[in-house]
N, C-alpha and C positions, 0 to 999 in steps of 0.2 A: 614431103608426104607425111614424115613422123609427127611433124607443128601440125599439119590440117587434123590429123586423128587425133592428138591432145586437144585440140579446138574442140572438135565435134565431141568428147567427150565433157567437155568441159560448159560443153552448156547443156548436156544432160545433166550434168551436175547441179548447174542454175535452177531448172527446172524442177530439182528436186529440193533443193536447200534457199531458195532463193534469196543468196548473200554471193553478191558479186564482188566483195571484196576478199572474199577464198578463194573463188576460181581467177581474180586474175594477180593472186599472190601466186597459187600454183601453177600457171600458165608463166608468170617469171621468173621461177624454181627453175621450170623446163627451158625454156630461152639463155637464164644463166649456164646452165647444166650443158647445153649446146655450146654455148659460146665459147667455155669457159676450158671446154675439150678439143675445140678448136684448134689447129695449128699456129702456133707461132701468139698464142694471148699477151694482150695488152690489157690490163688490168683496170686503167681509165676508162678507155672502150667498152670494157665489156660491164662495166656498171652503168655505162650511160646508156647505153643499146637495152639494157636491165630495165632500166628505169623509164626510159621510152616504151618500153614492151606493156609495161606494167601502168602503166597513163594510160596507152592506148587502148588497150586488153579493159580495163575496168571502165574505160567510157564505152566501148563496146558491151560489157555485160552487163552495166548500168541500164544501158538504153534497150540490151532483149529484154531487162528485167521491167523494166515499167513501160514496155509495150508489147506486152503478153496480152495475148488471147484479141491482137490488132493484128488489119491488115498489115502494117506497115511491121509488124514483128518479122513475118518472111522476110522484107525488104533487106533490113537488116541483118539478119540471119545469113542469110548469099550474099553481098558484100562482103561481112565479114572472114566468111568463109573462103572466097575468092582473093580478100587478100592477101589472106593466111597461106593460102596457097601459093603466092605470087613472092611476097614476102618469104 
């Protein structure tokens, strides 16, 4: 629940600064910051899991960013959101 409300802040962010290379440094700040408090951390894992976050997060805020003001922006917006959630 705490990852969806960094998400949904986080493309207000986009929104505002539109550099989606900050919002998904900071969205893998907060993943690491998660992980890294974790029970029982493995210090491999938890940079790879980092580093996947942080791939995935920046093709995510890539793609709201250069399909702003598209239908297909929602699309993407709730997907991402849902996986955020899921995830």
């Amino acid at each position: 629940m705490i990852k969806l409300l960094i998400l949904i802040g986080l493309v207000k962010l986009l929104d505002l600064t539109e550099n989606p290379w900050l919002c998904a440094t900071l969205y893998a700040i907060a993943i690491f910051s998660f992980v890294a408090f974790s029970a029982n951390p493995n210090w491999v894992s938890i940079l790879i899991i980092t580093a996947v976050s942080f791939v995935a997060s920046f093709i995510y805020f890539y793609l709201l960013n250069r399909t702003k003001e598209t239908c297909i922006y929602w699309l993407i917006l709730m997907l991402g959101l849902v996986i955020g959630f899921v995830l």
